[in-house]
N, C-alpha and C positions, 0 to 999 in steps of 0.2 A: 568553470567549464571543464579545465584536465578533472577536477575530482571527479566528476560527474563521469566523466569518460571511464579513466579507471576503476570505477566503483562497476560500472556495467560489462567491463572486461574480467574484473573479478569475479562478481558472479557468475559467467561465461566458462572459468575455467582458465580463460588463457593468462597464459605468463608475459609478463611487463617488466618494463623498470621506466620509472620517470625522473629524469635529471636536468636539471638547469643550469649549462655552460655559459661560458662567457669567450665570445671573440667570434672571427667569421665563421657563420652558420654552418658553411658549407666543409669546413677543416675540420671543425668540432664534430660531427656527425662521423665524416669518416675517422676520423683519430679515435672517436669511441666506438664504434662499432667494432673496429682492429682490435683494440685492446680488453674489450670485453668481451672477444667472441659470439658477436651477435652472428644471427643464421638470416635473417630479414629484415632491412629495413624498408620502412613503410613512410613514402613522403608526397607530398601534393603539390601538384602544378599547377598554377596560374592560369597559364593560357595565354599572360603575355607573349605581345607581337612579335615578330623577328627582331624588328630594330628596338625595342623595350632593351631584348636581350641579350644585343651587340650592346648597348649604351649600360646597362647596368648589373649584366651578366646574371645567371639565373643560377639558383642555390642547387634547386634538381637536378639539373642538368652537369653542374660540377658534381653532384653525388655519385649520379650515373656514369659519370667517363673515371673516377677514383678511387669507388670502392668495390673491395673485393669478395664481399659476400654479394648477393642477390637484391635489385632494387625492385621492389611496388612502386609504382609512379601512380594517381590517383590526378587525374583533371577535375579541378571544381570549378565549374560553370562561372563567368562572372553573372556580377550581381546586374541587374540592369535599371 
């Protein structure tokens, strides 16, 4: 599926990098965004509950309050 995605980003024109971290989602994104000079990060919310998000705390939401470039936040509809 990522190929698929970048493959249609290339064609597009836009500039990427696709990388595959290891450790909590939410550090790793901001620690590379920092150090790679990213301009926008682009991430998707859930739409889990409030209490989902007290009890297991939400990746975007830590993105949103610790990084210092610009975030996209994108809600994908649950499945039903």
């Amino acid at each position: 599926e990522l190929a698929a995605i970048t493959e249609k980003l290339k064609t597009r024109g836009v500039r990427y990098r696709c990388e595959i971290l290891f450790g909590r989602a939410s550090d790793q994104i901001v620690a590379y965004a920092k150090h790679n000079f990213i301009d926008l990060i682009c991430i998707t919310a859930t739409g889990r509950s409030s209490f989902d998000r007290f009890i297991f705390g939400s990746t975007t939401e830590k993105v949103l309050r610790r990084s210092e470039c610009p975030v996209l936040s994108i809600k994908i509809p649950e499945k039903k």
